[in-house]
N, CA, C and O of each residue as an XYZ file, in Angstrom:
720
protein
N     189.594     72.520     19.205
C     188.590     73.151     20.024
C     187.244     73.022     19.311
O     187.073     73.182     18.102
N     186.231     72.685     20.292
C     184.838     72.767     19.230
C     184.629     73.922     19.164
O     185.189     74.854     19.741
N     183.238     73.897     17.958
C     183.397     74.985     17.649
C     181.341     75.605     17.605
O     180.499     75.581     16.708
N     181.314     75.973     18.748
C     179.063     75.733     19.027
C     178.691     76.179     18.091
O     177.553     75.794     17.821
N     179.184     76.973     17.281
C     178.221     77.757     15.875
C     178.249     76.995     14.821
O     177.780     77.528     13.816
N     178.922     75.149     14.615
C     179.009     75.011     13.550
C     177.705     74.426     13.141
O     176.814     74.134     13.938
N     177.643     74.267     11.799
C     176.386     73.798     11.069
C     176.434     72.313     11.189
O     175.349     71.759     11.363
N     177.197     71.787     11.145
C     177.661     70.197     11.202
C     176.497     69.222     11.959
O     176.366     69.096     13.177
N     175.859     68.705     11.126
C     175.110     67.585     12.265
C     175.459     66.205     11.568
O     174.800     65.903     10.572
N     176.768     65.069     12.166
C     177.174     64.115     11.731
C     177.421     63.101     12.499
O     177.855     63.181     13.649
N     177.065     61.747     11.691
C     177.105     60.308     12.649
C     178.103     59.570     12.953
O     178.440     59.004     13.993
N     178.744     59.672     11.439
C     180.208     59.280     11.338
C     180.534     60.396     10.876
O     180.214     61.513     11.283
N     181.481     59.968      9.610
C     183.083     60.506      9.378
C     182.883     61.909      8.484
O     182.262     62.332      7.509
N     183.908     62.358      9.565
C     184.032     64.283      8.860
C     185.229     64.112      9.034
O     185.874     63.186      9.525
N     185.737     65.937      8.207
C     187.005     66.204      8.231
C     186.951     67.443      8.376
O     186.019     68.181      8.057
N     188.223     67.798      8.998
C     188.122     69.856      9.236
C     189.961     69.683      8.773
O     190.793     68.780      8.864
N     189.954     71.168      8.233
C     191.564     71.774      8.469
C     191.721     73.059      8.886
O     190.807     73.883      8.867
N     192.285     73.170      9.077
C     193.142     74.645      9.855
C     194.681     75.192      9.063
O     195.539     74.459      8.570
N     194.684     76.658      9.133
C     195.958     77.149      8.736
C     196.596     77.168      9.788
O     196.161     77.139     10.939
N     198.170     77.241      9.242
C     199.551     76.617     10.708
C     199.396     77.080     11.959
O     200.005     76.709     12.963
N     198.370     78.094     11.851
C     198.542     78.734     13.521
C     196.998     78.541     13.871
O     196.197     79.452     14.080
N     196.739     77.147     13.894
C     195.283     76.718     14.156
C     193.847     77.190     13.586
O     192.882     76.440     13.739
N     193.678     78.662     12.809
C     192.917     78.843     12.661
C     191.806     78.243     11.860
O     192.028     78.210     10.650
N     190.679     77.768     12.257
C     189.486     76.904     10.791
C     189.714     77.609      9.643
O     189.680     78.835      9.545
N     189.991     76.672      8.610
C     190.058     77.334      7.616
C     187.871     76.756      6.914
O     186.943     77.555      6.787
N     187.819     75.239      6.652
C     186.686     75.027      6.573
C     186.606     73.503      7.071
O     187.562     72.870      7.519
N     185.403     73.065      6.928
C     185.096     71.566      7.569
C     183.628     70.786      6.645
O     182.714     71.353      6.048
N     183.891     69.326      6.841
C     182.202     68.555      6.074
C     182.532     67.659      6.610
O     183.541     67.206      7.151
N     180.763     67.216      6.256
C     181.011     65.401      7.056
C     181.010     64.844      5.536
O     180.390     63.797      5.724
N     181.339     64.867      3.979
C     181.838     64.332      3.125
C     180.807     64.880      1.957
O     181.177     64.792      0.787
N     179.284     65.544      2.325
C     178.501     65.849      1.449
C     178.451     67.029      1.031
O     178.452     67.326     -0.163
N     178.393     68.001      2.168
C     178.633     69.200      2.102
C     179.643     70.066      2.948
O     179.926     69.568      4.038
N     180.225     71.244      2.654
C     181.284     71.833      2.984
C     180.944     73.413      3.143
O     180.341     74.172      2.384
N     181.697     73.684      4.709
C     181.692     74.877      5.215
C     182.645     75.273      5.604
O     183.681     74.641      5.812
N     182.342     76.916      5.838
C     183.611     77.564      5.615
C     183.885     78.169      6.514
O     182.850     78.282      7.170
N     184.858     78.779      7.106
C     185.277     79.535      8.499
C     184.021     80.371      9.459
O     184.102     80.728     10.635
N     183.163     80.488      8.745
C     182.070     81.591      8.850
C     180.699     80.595      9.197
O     179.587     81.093      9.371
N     180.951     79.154      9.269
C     180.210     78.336      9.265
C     178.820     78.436      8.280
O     177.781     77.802      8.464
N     179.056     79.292      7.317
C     178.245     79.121      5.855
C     178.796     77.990      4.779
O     180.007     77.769      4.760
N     178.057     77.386      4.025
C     178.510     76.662      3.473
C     178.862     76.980      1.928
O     178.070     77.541      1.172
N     179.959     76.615      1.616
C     180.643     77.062      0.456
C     179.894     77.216     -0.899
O     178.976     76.482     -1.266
N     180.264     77.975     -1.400
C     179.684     77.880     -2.812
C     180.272     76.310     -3.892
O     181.403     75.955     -4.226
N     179.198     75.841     -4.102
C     178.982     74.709     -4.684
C     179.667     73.396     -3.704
O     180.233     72.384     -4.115
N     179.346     73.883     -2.047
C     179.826     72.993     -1.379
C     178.657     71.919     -0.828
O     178.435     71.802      0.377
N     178.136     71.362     -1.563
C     177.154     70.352     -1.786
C     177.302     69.230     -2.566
O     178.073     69.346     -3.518
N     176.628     67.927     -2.360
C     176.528     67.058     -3.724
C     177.649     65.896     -3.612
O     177.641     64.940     -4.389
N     178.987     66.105     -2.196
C     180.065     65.404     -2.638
C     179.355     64.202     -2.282
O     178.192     64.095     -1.894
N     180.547     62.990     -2.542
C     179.956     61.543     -2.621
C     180.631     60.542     -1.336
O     181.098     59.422     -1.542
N     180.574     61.139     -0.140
C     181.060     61.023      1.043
C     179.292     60.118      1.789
O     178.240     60.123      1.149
N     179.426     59.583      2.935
C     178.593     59.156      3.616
C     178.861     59.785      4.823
O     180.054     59.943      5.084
N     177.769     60.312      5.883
C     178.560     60.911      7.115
C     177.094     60.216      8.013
O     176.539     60.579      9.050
N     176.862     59.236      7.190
C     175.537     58.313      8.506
C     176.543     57.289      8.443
O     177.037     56.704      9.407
N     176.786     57.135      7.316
C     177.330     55.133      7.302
C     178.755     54.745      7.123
O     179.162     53.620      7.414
N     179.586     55.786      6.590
C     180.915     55.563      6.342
C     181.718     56.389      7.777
O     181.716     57.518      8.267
N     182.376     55.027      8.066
C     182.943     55.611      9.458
C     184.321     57.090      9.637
O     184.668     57.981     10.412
N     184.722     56.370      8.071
C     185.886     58.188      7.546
C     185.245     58.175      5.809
O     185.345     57.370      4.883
N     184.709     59.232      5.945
C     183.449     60.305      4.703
C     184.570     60.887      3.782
O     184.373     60.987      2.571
N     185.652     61.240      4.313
C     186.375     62.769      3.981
C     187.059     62.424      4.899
O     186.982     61.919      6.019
N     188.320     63.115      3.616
C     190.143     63.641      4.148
C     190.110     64.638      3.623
O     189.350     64.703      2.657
N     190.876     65.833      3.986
C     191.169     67.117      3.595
C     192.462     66.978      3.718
O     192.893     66.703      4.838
N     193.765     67.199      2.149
C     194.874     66.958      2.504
C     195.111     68.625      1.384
O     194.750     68.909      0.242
N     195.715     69.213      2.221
C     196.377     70.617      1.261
C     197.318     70.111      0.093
O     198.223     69.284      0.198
N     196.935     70.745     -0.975
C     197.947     70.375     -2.185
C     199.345     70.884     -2.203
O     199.735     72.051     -2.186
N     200.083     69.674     -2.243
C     201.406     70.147     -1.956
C     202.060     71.306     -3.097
O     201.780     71.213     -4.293
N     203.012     72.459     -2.530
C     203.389     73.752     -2.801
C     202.500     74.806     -3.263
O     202.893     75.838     -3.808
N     201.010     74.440     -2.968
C     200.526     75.201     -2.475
C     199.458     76.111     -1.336
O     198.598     75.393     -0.824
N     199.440     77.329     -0.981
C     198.846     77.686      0.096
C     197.575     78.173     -0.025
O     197.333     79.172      0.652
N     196.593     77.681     -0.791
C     195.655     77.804     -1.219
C     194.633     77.150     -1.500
O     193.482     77.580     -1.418
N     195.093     75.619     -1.999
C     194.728     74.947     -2.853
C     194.189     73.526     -2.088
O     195.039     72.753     -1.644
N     193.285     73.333     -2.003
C     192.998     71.982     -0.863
C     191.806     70.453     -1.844
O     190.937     70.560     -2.709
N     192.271     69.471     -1.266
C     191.679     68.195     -1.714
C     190.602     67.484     -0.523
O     190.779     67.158      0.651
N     189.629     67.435     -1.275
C     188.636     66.579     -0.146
C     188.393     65.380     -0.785
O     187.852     65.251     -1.884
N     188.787     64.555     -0.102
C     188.607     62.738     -0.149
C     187.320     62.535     -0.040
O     186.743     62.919      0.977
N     186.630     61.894     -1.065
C     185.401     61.165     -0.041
C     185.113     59.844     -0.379
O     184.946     59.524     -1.556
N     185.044     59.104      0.472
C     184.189     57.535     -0.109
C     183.148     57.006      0.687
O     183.174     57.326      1.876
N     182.042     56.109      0.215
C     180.740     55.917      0.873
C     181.116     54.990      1.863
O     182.253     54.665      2.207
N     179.862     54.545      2.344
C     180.122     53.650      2.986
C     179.885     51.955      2.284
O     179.219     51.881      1.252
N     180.463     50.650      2.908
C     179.818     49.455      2.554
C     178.988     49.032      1.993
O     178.980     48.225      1.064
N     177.832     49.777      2.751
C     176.363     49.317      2.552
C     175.978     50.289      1.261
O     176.415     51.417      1.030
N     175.294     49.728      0.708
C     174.271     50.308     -0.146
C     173.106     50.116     -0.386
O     172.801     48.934     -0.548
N     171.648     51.487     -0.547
C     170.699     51.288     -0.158
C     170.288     50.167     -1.686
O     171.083     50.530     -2.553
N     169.745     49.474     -2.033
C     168.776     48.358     -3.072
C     168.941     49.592     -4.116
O     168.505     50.718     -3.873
N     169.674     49.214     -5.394
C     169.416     49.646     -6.363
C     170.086     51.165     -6.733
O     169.675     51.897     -7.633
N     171.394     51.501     -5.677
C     172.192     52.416     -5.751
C     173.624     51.950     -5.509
O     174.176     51.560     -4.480
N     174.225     52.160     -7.214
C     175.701     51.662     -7.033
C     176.555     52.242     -5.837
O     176.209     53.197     -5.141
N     177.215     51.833     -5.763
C     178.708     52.554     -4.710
C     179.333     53.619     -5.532
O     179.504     53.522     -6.747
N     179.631     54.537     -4.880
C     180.238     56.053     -5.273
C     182.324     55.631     -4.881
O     183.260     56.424     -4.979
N     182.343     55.018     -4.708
C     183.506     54.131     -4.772
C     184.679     56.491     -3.844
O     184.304     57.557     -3.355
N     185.745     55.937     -4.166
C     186.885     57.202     -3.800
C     186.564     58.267     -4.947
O     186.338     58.000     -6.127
N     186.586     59.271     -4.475
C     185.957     60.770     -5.235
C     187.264     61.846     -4.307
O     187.743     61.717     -3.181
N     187.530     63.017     -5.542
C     187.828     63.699     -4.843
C     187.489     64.898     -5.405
O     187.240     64.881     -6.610
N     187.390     66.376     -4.562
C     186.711     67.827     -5.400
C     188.101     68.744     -4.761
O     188.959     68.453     -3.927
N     187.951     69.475     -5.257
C     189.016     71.012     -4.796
C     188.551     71.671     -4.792
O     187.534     71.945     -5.430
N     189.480     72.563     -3.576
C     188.651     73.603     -2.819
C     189.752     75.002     -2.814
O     190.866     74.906     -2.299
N     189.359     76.028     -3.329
C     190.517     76.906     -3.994
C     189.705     78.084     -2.635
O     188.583     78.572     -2.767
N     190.553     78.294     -1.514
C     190.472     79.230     -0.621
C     190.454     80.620     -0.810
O     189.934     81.335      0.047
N     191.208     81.331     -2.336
C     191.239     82.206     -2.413
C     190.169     82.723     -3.145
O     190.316     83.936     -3.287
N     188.966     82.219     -3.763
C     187.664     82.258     -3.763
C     187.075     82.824     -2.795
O     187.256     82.760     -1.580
N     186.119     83.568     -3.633
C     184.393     83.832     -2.366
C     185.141     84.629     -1.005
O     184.938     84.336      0.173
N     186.197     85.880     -1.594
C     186.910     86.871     -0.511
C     187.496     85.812      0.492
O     187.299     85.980      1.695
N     188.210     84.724      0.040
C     189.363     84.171      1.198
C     188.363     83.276      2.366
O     188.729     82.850      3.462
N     186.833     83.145      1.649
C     186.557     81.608      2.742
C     186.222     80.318      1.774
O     185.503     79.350      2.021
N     186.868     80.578      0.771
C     186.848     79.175      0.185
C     185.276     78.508     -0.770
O     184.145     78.369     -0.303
N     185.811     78.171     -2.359
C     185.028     77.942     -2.626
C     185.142     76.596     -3.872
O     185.863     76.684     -4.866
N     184.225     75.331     -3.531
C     184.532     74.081     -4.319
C     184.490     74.462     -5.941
O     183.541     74.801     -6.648
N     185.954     74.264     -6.256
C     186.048     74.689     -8.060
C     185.614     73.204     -8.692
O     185.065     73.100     -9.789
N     185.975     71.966     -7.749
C     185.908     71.227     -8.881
C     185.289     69.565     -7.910
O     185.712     69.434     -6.761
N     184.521     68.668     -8.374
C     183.649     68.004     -7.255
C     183.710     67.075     -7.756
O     183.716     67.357     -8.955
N     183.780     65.751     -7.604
C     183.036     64.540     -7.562
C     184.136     63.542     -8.887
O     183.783     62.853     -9.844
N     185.258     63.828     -8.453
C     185.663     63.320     -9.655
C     186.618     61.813     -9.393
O     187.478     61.646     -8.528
N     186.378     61.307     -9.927
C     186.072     59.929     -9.517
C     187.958     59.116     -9.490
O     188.453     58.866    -10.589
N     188.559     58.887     -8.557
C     189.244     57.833     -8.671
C     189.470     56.158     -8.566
O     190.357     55.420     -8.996
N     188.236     55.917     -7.785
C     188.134     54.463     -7.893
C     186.790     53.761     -7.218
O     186.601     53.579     -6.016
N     185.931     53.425     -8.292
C     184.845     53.039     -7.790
C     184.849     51.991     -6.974
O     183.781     51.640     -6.471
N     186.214     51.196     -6.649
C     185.698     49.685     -5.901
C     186.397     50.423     -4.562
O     186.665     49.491     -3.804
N     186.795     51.641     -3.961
C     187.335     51.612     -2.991
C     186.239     52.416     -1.725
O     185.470     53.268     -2.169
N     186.210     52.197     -0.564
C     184.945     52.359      0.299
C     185.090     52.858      1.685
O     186.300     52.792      1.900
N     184.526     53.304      2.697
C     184.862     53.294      3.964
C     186.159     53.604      4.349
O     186.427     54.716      4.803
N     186.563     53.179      4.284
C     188.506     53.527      4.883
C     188.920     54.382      3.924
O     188.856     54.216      2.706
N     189.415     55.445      4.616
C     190.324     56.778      4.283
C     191.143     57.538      5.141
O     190.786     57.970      6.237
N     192.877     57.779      4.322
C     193.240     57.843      5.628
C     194.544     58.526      4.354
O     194.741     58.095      3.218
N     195.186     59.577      4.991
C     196.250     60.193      4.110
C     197.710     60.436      5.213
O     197.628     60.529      6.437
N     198.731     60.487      4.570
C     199.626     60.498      5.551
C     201.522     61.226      4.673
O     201.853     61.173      3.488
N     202.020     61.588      5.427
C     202.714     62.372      4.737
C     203.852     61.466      4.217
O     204.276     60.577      4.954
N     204.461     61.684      2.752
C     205.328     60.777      1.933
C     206.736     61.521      2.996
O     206.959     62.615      3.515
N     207.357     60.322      2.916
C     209.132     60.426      3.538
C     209.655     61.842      2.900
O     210.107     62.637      3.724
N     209.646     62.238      1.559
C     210.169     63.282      1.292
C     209.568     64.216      2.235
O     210.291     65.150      2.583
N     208.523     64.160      2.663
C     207.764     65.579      3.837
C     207.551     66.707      3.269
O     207.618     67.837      3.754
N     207.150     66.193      1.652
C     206.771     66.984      0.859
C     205.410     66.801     -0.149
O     204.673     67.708     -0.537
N     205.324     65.619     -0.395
C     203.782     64.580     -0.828
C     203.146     64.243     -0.137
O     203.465     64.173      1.050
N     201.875     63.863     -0.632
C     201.384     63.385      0.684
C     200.736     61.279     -0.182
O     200.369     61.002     -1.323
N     200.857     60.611      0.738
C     199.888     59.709      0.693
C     198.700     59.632      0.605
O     198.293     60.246      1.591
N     197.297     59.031     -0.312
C     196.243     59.032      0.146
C     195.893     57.567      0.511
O     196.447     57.066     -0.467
N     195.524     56.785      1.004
C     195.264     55.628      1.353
C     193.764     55.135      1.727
O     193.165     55.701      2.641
N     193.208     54.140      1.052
C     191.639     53.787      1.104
C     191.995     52.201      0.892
O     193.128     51.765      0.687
N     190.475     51.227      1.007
C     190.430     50.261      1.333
C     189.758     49.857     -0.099
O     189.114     50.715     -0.704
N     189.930     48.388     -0.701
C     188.592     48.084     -1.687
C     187.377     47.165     -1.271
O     187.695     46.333     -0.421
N     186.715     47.146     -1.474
C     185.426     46.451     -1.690
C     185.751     45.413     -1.729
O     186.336     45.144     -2.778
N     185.591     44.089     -0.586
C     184.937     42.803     -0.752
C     186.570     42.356     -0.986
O     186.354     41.217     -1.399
N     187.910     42.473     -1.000
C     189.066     42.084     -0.713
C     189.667     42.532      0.367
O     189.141     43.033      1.361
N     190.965     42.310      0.117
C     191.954     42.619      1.608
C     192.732     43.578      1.088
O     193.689     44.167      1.593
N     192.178     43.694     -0.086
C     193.197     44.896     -0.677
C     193.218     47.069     -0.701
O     192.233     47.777     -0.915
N     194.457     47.484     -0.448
C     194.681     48.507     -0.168
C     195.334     49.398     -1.879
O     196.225     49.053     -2.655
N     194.326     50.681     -1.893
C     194.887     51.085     -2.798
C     195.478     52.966     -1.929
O     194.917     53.693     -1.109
N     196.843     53.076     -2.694
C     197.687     53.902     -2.263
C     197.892     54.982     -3.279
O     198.762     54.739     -4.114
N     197.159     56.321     -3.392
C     197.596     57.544     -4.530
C     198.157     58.402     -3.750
O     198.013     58.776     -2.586
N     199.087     58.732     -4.968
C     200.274     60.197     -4.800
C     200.069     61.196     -4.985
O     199.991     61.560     -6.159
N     199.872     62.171     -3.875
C     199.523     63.655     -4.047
C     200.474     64.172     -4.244
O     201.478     63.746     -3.674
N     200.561     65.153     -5.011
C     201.866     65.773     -5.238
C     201.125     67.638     -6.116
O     200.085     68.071     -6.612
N     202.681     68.150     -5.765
C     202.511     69.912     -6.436
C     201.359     69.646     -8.232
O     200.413     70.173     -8.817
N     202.485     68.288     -8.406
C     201.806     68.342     -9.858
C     200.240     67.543     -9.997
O     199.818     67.319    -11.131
N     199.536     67.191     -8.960
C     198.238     66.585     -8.634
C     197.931     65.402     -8.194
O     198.560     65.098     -7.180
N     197.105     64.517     -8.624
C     196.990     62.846     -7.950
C     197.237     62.183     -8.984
O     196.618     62.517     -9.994
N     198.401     60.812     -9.100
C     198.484     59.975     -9.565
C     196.823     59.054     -9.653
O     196.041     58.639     -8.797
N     196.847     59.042    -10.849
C     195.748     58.063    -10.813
C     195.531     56.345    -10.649
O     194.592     55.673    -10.222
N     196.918     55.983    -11.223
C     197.212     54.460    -11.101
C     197.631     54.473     -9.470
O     198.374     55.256     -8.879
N     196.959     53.444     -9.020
C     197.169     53.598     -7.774
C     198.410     52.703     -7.123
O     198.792     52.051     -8.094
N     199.065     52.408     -6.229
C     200.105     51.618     -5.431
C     199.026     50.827     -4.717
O     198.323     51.326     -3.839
N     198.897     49.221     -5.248
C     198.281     48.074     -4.733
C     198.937     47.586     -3.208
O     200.102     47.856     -2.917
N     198.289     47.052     -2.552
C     199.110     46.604     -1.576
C     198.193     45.563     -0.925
O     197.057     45.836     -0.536
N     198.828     44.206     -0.820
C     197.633     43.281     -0.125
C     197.402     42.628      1.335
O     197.936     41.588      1.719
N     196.503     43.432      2.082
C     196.432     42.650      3.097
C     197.076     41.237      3.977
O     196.809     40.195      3.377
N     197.727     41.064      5.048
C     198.656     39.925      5.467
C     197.655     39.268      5.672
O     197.745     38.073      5.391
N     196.087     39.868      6.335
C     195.187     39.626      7.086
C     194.254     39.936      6.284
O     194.199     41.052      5.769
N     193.199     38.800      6.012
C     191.888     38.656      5.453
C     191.057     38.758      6.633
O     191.144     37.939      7.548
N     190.206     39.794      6.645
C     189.335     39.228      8.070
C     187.892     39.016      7.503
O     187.453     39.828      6.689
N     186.964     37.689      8.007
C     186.245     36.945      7.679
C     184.685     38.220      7.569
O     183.665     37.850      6.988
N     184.776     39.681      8.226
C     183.956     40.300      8.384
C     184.239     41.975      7.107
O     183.745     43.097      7.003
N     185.437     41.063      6.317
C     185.877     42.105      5.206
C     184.818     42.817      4.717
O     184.839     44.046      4.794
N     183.847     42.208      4.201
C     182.927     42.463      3.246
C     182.106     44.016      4.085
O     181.361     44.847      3.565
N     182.464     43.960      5.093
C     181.239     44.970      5.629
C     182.695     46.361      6.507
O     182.342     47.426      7.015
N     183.712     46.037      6.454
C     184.834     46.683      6.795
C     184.900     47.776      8.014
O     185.936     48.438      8.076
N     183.749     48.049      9.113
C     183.860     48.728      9.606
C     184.862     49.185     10.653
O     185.293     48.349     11.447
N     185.217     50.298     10.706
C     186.330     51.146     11.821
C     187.251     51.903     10.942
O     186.991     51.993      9.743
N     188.319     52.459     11.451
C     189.036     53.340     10.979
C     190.472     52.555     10.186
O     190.730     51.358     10.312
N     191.215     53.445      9.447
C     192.117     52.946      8.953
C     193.281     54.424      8.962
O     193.212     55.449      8.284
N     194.313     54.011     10.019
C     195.338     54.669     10.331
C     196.609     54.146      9.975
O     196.774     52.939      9.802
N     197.517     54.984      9.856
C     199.447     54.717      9.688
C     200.099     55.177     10.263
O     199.614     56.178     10.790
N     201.065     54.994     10.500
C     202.258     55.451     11.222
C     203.181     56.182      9.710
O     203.200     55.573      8.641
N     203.687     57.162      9.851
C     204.938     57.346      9.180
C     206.064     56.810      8.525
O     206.944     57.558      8.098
């Protein structure tokens, strides 16, 4: 359901979550982050998401076994303006039971892979207990794959290479989805 009071003004890619019985818990388009109350979180600024140019900014995947504890994905987009590296896959945590139960960023910008860009996309591991995170790299056909888990993110990632090179790689735009 939308939601008219939110603060959100975005071009592309955001992310929102909700607790099991739909309610907002918080939402960003990858830079900054708000909270049920549509205020924005304490130290929910600064992430390294694009929400003009990167078509998915931000994933929000809850940390597995616990009910509290949440991960925001972010990666830029393709393009970069003359003379500003790529912010490559970043991720911050967001500890809900902070700031009286609307959530507040403990930890930001911490870097898992600078060559990966634009495409972000998480999906739940067969056990139905991990989760997948899944992003694209820079200027190949290649897919890098990290393991969320109770005990945190694998950092070495699961490589995987494209069947399909497409001749417009370099600039990668649209979404990147899975099936189960």
């Amino acid at each position: 359901m939308a939601i008219a009071t939110s603060q959100m003004d975005v071009i592309a890619g955001c992310a929102t979550i909700s607790d099991s019985t739909g309610n907002l818990l918080f939402y960003t388009n990858g830079v900054d982050v708000w909270n049920k109350n549509n205020l924005k979180m304490p130290n929910g600024f600064g992430l390294k998401g694009d929400p003009v140019r990167s078509t998915q900014s931000s994933v929000i995947v809850p940390k597995p076994g616990s009910h509290s504890m949440y991960y925001i994905f972010t990666v830029d987009a393709s393009y970069h303006d003359p003379g500003q590296p790529p912010a490559g896959l970043n991720y911050s945590v967001v500890d809900m039971l902070s700031d009286n139960g609307n959530g507040d960023v403990i930890q930001k910008n911490r870097l898992l892979n600078p060559n990966a860009f634009e495409k972000l996309t998480a999906v739940v591991h067969s056990n139905n207990h991990d989760i997948w995170l899944i992003s694209r790299v820079f200027g190949d056909s290649k897919y890098v794959s990290y393991l969320v888990t109770s005990s945190g993110i694998t950092t070495t990632p699961i490589e995987s290479q494209s069947l399909v090179y497409f001749a417009y790689n370099e600039w990668g735009k649209g979404y990147l989805r899975v099936s189960p």
